[in-house]
Each structure stands twice: as C-alpha cells, then as structure tokens.
PDB file of N, CA, C and O in Angstrom:
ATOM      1  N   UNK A   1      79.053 169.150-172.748  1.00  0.00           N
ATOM      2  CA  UNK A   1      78.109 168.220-172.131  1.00  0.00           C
ATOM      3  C   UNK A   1      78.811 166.888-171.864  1.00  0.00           C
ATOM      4  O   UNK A   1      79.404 166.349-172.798  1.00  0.00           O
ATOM      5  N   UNK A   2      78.782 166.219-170.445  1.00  0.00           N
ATOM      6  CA  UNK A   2      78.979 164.853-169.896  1.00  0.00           C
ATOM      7  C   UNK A   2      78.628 163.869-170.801  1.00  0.00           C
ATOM      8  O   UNK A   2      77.507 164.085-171.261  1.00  0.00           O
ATOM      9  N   UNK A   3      79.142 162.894-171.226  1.00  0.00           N
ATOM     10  CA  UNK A   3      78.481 161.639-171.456  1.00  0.00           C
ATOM     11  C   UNK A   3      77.383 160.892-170.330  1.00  0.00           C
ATOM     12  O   UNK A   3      77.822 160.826-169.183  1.00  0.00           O
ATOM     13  N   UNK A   4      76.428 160.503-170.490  1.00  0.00           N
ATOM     14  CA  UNK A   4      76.429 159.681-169.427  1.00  0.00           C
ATOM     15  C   UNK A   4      75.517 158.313-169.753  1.00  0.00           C
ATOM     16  O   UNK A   4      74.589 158.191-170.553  1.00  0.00           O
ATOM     17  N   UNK A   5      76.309 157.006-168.553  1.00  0.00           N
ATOM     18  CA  UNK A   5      75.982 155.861-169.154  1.00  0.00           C
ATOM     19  C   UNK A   5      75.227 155.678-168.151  1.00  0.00           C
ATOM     20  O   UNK A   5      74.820 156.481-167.312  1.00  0.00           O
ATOM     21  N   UNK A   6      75.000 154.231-168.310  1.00  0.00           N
ATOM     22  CA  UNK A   6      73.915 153.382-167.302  1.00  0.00           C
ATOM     23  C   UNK A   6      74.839 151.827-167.815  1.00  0.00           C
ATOM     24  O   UNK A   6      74.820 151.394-168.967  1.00  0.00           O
ATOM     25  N   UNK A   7      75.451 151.307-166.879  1.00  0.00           N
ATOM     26  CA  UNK A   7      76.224 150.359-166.764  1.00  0.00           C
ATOM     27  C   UNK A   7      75.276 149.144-165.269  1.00  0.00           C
ATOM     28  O   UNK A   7      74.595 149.313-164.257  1.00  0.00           O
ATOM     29  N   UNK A   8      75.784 148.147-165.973  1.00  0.00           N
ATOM     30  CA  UNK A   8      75.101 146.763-164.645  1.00  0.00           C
ATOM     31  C   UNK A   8      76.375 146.023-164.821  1.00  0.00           C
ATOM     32  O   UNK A   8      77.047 145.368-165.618  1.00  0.00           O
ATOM     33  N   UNK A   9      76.295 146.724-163.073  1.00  0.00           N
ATOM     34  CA  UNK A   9      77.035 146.142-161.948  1.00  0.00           C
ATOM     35  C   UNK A   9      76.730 145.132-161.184  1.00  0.00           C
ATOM     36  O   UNK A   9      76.154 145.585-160.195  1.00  0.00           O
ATOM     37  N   UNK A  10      76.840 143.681-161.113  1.00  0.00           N
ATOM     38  CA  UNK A  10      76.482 142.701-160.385  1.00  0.00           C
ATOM     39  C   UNK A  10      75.300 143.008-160.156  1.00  0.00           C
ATOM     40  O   UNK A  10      74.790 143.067-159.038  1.00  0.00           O
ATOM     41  N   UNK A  11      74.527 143.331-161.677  1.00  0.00           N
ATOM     42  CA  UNK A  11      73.236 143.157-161.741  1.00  0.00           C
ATOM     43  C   UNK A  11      72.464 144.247-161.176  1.00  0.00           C
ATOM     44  O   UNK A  11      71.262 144.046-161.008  1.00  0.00           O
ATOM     45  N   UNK A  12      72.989 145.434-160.835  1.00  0.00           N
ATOM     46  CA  UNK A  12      72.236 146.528-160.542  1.00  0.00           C
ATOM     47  C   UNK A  12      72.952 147.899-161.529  1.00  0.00           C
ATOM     48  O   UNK A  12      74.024 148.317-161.965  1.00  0.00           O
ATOM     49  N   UNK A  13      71.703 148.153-161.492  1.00  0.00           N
ATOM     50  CA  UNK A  13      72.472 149.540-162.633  1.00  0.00           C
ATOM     51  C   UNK A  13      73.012 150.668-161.840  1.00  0.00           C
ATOM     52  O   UNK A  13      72.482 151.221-160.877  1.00  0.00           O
ATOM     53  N   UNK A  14      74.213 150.935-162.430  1.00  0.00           N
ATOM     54  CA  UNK A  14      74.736 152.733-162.018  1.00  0.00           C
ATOM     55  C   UNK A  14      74.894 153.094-163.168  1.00  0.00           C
ATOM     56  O   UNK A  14      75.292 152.492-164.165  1.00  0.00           O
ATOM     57  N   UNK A  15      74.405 154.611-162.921  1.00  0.00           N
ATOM     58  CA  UNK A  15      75.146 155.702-163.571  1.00  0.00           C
ATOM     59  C   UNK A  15      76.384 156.069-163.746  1.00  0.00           C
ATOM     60  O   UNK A  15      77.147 156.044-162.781  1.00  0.00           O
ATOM     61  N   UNK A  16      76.826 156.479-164.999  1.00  0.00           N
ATOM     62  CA  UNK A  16      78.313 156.463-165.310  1.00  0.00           C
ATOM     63  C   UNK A  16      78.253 157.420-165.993  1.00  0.00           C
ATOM     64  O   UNK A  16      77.389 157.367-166.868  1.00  0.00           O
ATOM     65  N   UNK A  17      79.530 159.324-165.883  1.00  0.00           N
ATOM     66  CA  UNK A  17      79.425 160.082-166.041  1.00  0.00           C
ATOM     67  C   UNK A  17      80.719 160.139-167.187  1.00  0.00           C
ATOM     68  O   UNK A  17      80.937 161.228-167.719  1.00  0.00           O
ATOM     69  N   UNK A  18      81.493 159.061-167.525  1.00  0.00           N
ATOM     70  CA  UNK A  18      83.052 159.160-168.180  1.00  0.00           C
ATOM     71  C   UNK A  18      83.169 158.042-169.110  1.00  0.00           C
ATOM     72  O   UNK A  18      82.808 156.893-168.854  1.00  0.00           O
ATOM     73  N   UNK A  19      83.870 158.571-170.571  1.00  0.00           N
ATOM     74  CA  UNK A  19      83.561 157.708-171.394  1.00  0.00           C
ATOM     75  C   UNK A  19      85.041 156.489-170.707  1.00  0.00           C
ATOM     76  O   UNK A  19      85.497 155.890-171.681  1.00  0.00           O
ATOM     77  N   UNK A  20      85.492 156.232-169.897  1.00  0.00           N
ATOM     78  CA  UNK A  20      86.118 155.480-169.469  1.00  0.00           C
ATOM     79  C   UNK A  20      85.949 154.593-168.123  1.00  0.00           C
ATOM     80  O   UNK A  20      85.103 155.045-167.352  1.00  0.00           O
ATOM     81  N   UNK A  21      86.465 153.660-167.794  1.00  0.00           N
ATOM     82  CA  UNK A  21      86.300 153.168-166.420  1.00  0.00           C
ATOM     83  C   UNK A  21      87.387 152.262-165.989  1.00  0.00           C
ATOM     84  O   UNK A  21      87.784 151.275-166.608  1.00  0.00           O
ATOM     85  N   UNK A  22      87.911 152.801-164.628  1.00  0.00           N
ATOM     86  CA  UNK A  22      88.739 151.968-164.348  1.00  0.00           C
ATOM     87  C   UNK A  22      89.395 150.590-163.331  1.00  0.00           C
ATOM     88  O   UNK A  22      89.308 150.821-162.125  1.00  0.00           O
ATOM     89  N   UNK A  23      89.839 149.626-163.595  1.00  0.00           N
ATOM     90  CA  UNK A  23      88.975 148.507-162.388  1.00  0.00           C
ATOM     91  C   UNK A  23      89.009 148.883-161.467  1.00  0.00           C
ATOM     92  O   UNK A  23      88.232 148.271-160.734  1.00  0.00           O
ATOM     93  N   UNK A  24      89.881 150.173-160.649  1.00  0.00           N
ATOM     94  CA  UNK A  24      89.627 150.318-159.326  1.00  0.00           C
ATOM     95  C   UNK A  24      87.970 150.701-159.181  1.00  0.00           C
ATOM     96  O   UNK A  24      87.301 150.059-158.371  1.00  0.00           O
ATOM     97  N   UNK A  25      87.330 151.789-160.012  1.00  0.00           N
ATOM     98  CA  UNK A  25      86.053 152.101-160.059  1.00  0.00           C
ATOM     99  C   UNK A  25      85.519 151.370-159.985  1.00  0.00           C
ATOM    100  O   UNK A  25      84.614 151.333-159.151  1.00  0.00           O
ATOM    101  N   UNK A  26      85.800 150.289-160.886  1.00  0.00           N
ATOM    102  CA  UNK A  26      84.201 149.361-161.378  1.00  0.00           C
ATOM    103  C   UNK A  26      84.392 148.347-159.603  1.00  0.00           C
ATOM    104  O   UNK A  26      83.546 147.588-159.130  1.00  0.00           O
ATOM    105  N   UNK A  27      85.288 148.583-159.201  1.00  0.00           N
ATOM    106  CA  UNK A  27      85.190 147.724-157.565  1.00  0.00           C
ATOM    107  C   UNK A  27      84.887 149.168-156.675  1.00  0.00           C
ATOM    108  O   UNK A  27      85.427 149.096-155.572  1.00  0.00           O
ATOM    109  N   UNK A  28      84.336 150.135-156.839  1.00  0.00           N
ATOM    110  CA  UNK A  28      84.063 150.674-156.092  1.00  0.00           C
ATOM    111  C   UNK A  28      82.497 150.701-156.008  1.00  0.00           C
ATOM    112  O   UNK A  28      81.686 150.540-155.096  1.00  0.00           O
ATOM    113  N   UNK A  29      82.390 151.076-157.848  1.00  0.00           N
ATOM    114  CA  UNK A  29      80.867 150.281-158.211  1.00  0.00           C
ATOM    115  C   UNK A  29      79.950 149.435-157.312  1.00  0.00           C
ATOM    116  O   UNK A  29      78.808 149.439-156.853  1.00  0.00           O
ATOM    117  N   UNK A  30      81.088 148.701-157.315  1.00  0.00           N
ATOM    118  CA  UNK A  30      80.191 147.229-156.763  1.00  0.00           C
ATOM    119  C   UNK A  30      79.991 147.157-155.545  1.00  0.00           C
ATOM    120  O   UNK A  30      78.778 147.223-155.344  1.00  0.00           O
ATOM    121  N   UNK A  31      80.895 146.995-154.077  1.00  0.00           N
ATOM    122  CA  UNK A  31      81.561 147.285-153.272  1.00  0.00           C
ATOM    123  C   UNK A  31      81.251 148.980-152.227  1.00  0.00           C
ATOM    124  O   UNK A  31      81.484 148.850-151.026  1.00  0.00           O
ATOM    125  N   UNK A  32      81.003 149.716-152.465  1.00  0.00           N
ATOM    126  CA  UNK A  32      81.457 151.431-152.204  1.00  0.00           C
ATOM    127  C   UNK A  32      82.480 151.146-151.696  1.00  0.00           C
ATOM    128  O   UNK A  32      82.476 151.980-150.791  1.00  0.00           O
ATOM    129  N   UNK A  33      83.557 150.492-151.548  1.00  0.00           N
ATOM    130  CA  UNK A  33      85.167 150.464-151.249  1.00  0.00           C
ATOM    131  C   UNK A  33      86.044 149.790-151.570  1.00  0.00           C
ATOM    132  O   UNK A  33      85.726 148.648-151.236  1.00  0.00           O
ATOM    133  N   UNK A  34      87.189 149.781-152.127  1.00  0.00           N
ATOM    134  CA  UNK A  34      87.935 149.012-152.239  1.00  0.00           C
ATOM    135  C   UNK A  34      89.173 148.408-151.056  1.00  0.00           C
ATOM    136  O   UNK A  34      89.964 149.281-150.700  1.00  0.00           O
ATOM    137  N   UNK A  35      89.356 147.189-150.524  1.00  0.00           N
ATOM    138  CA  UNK A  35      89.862 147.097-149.705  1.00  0.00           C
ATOM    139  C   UNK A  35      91.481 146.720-150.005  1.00  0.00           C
ATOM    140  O   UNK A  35      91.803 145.621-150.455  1.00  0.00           O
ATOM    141  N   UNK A  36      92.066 147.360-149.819  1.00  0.00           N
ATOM    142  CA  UNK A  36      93.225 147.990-150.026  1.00  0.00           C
ATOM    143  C   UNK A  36      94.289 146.989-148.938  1.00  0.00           C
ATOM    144  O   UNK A  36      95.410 147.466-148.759  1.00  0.00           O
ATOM    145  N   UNK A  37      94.010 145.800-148.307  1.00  0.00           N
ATOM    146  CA  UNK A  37      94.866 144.855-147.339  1.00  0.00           C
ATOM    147  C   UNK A  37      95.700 143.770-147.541  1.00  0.00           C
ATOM    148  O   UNK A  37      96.206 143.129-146.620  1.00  0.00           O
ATOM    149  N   UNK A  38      95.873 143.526-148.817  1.00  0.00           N
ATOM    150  CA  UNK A  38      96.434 142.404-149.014  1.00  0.00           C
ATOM    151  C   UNK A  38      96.154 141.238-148.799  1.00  0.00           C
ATOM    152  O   UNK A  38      96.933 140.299-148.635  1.00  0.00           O
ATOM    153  N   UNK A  39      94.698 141.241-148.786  1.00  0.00           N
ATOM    154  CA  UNK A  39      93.819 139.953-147.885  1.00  0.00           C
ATOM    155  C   UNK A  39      93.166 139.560-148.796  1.00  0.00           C
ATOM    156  O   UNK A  39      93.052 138.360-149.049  1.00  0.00           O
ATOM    157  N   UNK A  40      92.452 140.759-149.658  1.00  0.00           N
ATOM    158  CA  UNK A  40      91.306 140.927-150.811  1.00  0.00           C
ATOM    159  C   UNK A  40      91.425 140.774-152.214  1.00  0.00           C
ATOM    160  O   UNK A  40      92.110 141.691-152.667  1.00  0.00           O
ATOM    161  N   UNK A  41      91.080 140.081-152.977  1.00  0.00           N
ATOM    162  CA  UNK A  41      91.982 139.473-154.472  1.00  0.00           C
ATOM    163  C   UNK A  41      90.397 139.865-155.231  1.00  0.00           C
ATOM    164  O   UNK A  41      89.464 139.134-154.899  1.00  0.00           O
ATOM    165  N   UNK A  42      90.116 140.951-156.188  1.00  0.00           N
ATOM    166  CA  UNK A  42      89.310 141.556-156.949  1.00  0.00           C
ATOM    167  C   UNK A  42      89.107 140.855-158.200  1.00  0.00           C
ATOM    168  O   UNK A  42      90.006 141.022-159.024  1.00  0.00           O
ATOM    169  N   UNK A  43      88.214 140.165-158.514  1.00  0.00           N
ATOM    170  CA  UNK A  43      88.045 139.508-160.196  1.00  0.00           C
ATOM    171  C   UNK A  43      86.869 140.663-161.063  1.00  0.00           C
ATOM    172  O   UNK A  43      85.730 140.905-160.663  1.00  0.00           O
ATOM    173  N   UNK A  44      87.264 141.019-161.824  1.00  0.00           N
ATOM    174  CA  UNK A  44      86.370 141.620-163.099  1.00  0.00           C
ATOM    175  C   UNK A  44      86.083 141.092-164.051  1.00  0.00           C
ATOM    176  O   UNK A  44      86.871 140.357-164.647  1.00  0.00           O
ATOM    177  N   UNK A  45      85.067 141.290-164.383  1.00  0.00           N
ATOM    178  CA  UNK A  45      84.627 140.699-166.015  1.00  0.00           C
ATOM    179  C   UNK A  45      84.048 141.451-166.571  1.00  0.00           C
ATOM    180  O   UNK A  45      83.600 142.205-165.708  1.00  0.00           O
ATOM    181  N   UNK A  46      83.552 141.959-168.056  1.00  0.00           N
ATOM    182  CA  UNK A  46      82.692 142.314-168.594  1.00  0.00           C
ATOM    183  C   UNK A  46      82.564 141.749-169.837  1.00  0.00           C
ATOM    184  O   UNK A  46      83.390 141.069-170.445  1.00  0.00           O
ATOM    185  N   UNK A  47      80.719 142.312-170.386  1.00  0.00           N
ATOM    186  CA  UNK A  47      80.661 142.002-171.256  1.00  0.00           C
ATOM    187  C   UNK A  47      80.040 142.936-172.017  1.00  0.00           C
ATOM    188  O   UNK A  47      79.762 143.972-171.412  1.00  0.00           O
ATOM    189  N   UNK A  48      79.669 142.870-173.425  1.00  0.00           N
ATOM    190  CA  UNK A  48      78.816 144.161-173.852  1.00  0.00           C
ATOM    191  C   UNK A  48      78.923 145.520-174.287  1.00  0.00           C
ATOM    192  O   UNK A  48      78.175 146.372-174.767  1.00  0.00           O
ATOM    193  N   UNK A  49      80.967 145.341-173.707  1.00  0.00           N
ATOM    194  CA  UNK A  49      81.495 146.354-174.209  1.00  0.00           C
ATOM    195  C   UNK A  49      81.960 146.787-175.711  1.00  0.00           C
ATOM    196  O   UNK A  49      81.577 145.946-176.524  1.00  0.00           O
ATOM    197  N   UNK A  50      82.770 148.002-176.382  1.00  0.00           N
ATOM    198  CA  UNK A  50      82.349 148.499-177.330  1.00  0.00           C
ATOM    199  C   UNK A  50      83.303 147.670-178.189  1.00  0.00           C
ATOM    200  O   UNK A  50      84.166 146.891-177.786  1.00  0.00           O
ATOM    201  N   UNK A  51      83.030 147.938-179.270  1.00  0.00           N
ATOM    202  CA  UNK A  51      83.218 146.744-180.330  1.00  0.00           C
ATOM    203  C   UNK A  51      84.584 145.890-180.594  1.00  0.00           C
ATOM    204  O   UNK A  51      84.709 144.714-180.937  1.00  0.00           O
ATOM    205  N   UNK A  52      86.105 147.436-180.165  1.00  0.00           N
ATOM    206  CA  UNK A  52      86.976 146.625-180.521  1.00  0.00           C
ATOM    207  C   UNK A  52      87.408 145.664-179.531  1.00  0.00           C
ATOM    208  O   UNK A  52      88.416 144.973-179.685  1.00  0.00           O
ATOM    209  N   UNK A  53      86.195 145.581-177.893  1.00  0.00           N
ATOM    210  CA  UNK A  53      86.923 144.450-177.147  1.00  0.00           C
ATOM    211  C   UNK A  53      85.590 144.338-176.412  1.00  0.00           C
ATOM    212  O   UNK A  53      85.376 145.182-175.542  1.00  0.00           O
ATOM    213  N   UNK A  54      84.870 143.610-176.597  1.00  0.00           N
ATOM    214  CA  UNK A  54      83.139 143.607-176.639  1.00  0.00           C
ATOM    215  C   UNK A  54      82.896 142.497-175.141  1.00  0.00           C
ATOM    216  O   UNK A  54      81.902 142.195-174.482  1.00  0.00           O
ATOM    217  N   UNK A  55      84.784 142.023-175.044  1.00  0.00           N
ATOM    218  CA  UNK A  55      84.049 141.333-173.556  1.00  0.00           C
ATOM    219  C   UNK A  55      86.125 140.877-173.097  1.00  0.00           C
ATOM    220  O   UNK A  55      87.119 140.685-173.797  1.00  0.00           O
ATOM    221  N   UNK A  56      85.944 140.886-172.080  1.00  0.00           N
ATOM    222  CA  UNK A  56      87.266 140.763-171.064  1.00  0.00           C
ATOM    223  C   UNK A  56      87.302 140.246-169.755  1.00  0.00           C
ATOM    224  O   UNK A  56      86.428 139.596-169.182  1.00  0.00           O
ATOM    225  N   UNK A  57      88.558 140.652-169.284  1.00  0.00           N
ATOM    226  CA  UNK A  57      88.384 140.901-167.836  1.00  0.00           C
ATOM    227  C   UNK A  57      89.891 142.246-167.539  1.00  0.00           C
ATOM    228  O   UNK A  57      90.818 142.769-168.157  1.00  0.00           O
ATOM    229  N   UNK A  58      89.368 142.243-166.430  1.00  0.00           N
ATOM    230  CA  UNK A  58      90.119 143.714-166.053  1.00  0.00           C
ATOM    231  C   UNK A  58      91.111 142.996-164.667  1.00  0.00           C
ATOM    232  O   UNK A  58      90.682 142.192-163.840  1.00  0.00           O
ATOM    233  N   UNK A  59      92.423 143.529-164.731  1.00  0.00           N
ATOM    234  CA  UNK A  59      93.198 143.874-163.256  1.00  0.00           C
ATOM    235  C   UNK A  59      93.620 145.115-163.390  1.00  0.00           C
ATOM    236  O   UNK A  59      93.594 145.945-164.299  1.00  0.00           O
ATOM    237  N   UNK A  60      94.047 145.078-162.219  1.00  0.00           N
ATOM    238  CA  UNK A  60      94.258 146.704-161.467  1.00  0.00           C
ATOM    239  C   UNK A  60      95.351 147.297-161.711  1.00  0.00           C
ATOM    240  O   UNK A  60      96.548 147.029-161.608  1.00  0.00           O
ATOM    241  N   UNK A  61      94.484 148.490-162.188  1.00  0.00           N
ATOM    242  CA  UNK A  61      95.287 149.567-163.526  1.00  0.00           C
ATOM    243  C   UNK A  61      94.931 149.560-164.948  1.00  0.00           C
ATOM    244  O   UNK A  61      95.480 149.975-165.969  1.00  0.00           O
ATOM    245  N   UNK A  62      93.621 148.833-164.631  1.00  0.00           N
ATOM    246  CA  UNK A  62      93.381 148.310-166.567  1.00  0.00           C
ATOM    247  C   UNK A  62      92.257 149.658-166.652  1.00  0.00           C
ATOM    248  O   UNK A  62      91.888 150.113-165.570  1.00  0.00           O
ATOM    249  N   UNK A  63      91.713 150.296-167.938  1.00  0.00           N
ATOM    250  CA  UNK A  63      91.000 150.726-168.005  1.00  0.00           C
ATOM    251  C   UNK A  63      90.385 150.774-169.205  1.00  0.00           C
ATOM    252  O   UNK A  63      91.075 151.187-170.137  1.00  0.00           O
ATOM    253  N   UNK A  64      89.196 150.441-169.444  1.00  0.00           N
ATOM    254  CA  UNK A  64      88.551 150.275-170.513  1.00  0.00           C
ATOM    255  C   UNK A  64      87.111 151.700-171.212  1.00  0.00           C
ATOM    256  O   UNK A  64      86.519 152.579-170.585  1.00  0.00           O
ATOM    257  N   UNK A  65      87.050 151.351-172.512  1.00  0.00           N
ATOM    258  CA  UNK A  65      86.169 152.342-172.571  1.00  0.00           C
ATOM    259  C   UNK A  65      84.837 152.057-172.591  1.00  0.00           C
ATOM    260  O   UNK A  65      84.459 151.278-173.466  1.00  0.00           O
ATOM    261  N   UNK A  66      83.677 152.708-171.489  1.00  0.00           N
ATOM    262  CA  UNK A  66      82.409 152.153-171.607  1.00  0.00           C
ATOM    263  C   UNK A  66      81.484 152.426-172.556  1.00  0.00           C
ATOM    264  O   UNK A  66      81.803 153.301-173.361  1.00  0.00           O
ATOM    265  N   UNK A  67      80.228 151.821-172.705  1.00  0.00           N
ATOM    266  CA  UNK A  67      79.338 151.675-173.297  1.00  0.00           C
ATOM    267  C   UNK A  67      78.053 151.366-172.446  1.00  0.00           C
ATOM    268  O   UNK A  67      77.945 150.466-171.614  1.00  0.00           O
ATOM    269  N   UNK A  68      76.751 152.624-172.948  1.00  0.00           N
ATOM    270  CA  UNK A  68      75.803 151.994-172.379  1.00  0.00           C
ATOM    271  C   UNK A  68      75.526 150.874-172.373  1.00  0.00           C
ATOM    272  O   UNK A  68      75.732 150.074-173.285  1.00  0.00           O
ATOM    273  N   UNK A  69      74.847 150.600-170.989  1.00  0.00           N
ATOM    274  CA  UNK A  69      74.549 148.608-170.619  1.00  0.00           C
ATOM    275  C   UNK A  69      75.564 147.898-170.596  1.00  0.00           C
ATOM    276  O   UNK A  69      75.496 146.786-170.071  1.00  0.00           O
ATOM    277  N   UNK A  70      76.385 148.219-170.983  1.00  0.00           N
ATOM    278  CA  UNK A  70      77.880 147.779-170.527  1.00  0.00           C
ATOM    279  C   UNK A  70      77.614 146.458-169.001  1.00  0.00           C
ATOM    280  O   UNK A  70      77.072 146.787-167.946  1.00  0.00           O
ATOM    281  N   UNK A  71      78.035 145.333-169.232  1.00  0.00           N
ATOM    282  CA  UNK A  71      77.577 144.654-167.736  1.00  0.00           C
ATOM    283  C   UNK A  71      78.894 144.262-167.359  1.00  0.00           C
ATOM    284  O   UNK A  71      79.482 143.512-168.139  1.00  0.00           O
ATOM    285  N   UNK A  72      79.471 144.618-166.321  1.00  0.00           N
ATOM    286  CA  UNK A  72      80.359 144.055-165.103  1.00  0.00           C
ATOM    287  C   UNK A  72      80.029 143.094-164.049  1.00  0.00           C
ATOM    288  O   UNK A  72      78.978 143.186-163.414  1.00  0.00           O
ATOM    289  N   UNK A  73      80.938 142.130-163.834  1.00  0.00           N
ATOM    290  CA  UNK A  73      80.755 141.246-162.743  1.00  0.00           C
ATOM    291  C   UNK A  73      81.631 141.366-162.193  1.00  0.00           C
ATOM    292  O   UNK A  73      82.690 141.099-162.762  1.00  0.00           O
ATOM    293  N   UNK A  74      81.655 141.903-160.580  1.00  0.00           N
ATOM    294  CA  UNK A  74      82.868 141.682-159.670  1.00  0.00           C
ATOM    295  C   UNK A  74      82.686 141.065-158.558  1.00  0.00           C
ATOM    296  O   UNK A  74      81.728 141.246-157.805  1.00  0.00           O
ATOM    297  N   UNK A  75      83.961 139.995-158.323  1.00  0.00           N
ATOM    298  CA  UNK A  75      83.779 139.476-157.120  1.00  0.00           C
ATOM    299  C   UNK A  75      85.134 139.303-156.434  1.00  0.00           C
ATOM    300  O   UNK A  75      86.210 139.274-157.031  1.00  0.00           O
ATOM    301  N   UNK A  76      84.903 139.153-154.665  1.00  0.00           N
ATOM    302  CA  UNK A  76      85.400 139.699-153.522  1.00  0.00           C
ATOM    303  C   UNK A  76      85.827 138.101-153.357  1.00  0.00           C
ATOM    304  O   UNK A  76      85.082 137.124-153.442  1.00  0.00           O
ATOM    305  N   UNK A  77      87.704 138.145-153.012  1.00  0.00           N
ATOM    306  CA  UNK A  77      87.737 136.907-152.539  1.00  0.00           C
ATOM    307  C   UNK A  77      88.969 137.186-151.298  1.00  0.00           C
ATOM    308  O   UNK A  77      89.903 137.988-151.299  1.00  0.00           O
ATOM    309  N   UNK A  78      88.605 136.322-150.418  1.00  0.00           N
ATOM    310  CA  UNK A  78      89.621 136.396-149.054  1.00  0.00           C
ATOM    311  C   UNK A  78      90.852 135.588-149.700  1.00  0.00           C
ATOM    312  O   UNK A  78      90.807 134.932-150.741  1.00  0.00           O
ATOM    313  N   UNK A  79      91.699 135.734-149.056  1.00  0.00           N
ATOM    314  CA  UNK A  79      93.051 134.933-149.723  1.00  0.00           C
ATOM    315  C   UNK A  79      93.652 134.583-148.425  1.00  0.00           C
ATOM    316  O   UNK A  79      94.870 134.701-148.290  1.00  0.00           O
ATOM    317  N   UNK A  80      92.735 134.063-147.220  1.00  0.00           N
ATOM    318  CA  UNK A  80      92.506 133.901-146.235  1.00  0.00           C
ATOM    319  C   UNK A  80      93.718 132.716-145.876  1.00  0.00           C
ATOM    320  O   UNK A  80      93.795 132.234-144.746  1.00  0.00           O
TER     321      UNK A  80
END
C-alpha cells in the first residue's frame, strides 16, 4: 500500500503519493511546469516538516522527506 499525503502548496492542497519530494516536484506542484530557461530562479521553503528538519528551504536536487500538511511556499522569479 502507497503512502499518501495531503501537502499545502502556496496555500492549496495536493495530494502526495511518496514518502519523499523533490524541489523539482514541489515546483511542479505549484507551477504544472518547471521552466527550464535560464531566465527562471525557483525559491522553496517549507515548514511543518518531519521532526529531524521541521522547516528549510530546498534548491535543485534537494529532496526531503514529507509529512502530512507538510506546507511549501514557492516562488517564480525573472532574472530579467
């Protein structure tokens, strides 16, 4: 049997089927894409996560282990 979570994503909940997550995901989460141009600079945060690191932030390639309600904040910046 799947794990499955319920994680908030910039304040809306998804479903989460893996006891892991990784920042490319959690920007897909947010987003449905990650933009892949060299234009786009990705910030993560969470909080709420499981005990031995209950709050962070994530770059790309990081992967952490979730927890229901788990809350992520991601945001989209031009590097314009």
């Amino acid at each position: 049997m799947k794990d499955s979570y319920t994680l908030i994503v910039n304040g809306r909940e998804k479903e989460w089927n893996d006891k892991t997550i990784s920042f490319e995901q959690v920007v897909e989460l947010a987003f449905g894409t990650i933009q892949n141009n060299g234009r786009t600079a990705y910030t993560v945060t969470y909080t709420r996560g499981n005990n031995d690191k209950p709050q962070g932030s994530m770059v790309a390639g990081d992967v952490v282990k979730v927890k229901h309600k788990m809350i992520f904040n991601v945001t989209a910046t031009d590097k314009s």
